[in-house]
N, C-alpha and C positions, 0 to 999 in steps of 0.2 A: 454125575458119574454113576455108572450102573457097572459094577463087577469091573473098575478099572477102565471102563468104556465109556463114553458119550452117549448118551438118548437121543436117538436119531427123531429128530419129530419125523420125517416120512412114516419111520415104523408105526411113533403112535398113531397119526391119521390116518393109518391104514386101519389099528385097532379100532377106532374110535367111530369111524363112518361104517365099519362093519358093525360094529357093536352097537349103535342104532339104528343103523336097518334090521339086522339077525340073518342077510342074504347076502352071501359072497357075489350074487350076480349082480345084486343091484349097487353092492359098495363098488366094485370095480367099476361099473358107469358111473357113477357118480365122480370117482378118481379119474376117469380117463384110464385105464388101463385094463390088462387082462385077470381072471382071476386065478391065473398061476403066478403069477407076477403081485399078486396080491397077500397070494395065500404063503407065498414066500417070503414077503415081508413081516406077516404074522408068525410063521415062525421062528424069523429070524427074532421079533421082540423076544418073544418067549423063551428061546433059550438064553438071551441076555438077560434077560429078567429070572432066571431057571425057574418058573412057575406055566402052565397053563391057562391060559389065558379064556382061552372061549373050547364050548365043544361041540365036536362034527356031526357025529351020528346026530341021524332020526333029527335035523335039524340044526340051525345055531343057536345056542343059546350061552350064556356067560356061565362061569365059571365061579365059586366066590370068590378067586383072588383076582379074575375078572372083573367081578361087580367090586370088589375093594380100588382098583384101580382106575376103573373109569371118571370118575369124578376128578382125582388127581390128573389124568392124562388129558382133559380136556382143557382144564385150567392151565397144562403147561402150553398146551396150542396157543389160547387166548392170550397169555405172556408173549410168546413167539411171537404175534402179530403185532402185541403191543410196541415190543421194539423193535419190529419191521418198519411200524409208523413212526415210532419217535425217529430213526435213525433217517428216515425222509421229510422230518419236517413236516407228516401231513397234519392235520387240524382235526384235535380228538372229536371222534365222534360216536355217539349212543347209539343203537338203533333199537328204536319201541314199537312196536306194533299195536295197535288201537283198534276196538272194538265199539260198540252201541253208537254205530255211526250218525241213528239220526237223531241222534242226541247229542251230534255235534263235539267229540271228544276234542277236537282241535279248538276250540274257544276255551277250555283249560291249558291244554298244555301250551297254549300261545304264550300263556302270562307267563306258566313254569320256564320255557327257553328262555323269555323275556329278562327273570329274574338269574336264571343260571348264567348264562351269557356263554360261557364253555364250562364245560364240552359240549361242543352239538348235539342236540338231538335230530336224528334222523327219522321220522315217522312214519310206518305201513300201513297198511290198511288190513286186519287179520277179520278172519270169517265172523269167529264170535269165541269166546270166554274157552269151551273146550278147544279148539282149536289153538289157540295162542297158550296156552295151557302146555300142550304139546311142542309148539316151535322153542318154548324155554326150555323143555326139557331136551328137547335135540341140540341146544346151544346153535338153532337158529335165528334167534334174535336176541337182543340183551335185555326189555324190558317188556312187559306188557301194560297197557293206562286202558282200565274199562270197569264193568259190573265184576266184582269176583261172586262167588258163590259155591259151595259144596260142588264136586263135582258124582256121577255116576261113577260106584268103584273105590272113590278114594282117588281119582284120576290126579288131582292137585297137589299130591304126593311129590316131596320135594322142592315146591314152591313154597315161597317169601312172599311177603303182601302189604302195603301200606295205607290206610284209609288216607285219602287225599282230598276230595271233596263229597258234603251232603248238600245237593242239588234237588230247591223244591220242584214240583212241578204243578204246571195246571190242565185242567180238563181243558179238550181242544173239541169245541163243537163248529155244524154249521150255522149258521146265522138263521136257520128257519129251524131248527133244534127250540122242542119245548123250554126246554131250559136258557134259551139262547140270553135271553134279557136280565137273569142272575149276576146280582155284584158278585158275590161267593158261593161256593158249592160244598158243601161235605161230600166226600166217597160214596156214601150208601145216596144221596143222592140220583147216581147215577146206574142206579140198579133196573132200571126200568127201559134203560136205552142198550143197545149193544159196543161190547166192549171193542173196537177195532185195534188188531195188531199187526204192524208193518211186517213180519214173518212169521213161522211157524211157531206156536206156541210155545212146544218144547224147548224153543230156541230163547223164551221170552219169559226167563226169570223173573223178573219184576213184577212185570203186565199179570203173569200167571198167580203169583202170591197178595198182588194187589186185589185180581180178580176173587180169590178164593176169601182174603181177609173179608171183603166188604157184599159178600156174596152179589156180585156180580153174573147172573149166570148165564147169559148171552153172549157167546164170545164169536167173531169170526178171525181168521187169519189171512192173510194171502202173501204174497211174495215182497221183498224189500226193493222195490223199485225207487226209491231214493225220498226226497223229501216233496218234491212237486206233484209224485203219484201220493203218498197218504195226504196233501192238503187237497187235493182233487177228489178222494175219495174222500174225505170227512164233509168237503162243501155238498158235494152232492149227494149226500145220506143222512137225512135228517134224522134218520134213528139210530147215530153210531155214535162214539164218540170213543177217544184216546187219548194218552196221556202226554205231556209235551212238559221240557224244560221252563220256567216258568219268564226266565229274562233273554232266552230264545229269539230276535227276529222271527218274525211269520213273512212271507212275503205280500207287498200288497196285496191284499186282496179284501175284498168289504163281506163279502160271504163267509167268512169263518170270527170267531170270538172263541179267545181264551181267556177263562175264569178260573180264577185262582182257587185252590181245593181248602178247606179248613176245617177243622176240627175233626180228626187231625190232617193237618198237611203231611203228604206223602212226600220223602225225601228217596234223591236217585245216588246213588254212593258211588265215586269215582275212588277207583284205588291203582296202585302201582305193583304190580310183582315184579319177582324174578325168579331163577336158581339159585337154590339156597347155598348148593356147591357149586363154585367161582360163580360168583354174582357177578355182574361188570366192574370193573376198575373202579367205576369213577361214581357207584351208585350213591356214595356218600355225598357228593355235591349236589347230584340229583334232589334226594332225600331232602337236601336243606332247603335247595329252591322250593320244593314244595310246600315246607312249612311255611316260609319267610311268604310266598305269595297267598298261602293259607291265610296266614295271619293278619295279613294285610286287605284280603278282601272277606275274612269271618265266615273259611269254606267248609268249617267245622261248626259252627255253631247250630248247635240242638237242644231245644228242649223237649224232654220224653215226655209229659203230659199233655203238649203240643202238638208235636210232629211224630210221623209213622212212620218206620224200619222196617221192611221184611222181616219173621224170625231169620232169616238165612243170610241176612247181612254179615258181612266182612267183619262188622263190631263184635258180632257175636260168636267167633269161629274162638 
């Protein structure tokens, strides 16, 4: 109840979609409606609430008692739905968005549903770490599973994060690769070949800190055209080589050999976020499954005198 009234959720999703775009024109598309019809329903919160909420000049932008309620007025949306669902019987479900695709994020989270059983997880496909970054904060998705890492800015501001799995990996060469006939490889090893990255570097937090740690200083990048273009491009470039999951499927093919990296082995860190304000419902059973399939397949296990972190690993935040 608000001053003897009811909390109309239309009012707050009117606030709330505007208050994440900062555009009356683009909240109103997004609602389906106009932005008089809009900008009237934000009035109307505001004098129920008798505070000001966002302001007009020279732009939109929030308010403090604006930015004090946003987090609240989302969580109450996220409730609203919750028992929109319960009260139809639908079958709870997460929705995660997943990033370091060729690294196969779905052969974890396979076991985590496995283990969860409900609430469903729903899975997306998100660009990479900045981007899904962002969808949490919009409260357009409820979970992100990928590499976390510092963001530009401070960008990760407001995000939640759980180390979930450290995943070795190996050097992935061609089979006519100097190195190709090596039981084992060390890092520095592969200072003499080129570093190949399935996208832009920038993009390629690991690759980049892995590259920089072991002074690697050949690097090229090209576009992420999926897993059949980087084994195509690794078979046929005997002077490259990249980093790969190390219990990954390859697919047939007799042209490429992965050697396992050591001393130390390079670990790939799968972690889980969210919004710190209203996390999902149900992130606590999430959370379990993870441990409980953790602990069952050792997807923590590290030893520091052995294995290699980024400094910018998620351990160390």
């Amino acid at each position: 109840m608000v001053s003897g009234m009811d909390l109309d959720l239309t009012l707050v999703r009117a606030f709330t979609t505007t208050a994440e775009t900062l555009h009356f024109g683009h909240a109103a598309q997004v609602l389906g409606t106009s932005q008089q019809a809009l900008s009237k329903r934000i009035a109307r919160l505001e004098a129920l609430l008798g505070a000001r909420l966002l302001e007009r000049a020279g732009g939109v932008r929030l308010t403090e008692a604006g930015e004090r309620f946003l987090p609240a007025a989302q969580e109450a949306l996220t409730a609203g739905q919750r028992a929109v669902d319960a009260a139809r019987g639908d079958e709870p479900v997460v929705r995660i968005d997943t990033w370091g695709h060729l690294y196969s994020p779905m052969r974890t989270l396979a076991h985590i549903a496995e283990t969860l059983g409900r609430p469903r997880l729903e899975p997306g496909a998100g660009r990479d770490w900045p981007t899904v970054a962002q969808a949490l904060l919009r409260g357009d998705t409820d979970l992100g599973f990928g590499r976390v890492h510092p963001l530009p800015g401070g960008a990760e501001a407001g995000l939640a994060h759980r180390l979930v799995r450290l995943e070795p990996v190996d050097a992935l060469v061609s089979a006519s690769h100097p190195l190709a006939n090596a039981d084992a490889l060390r890092p520095s090893d592969l200072r003499d070949s080129t570093l190949w990255c399935p996208a832009p570097l920038t993009r390629l937090d690991f690759l980049r800190h892995f590259a920089d740690e072991f002074k690697i200083t050949q690097r090229r990048d090209g576009p992420n055209l999926g897993l059949e273009h980087l084994v195509d491009h690794v078979r046929d470039d005997p002077s490259c080589s990249t980093l790969f999951p190390a219990d990954t499927p390859l697919p047939d093919d007799s042209g490429l050999r992965s050697i396992p990296l050591i001393d130390p082995t390079p670990l790939y860190a799968w972690s889980l976020a969210w919004r710190e304000s209203g996390p999902p419902p149900r992130l606590d059973a999430v959370l379990r499954a993870c441990a409980e399939a953790g602990r069952t397949r050792r997807w923590l296990d590290r030893t520091p005198d052995r294995d290699w972190l980024p400094r910018t690993n998620v351990e160390d935040q």
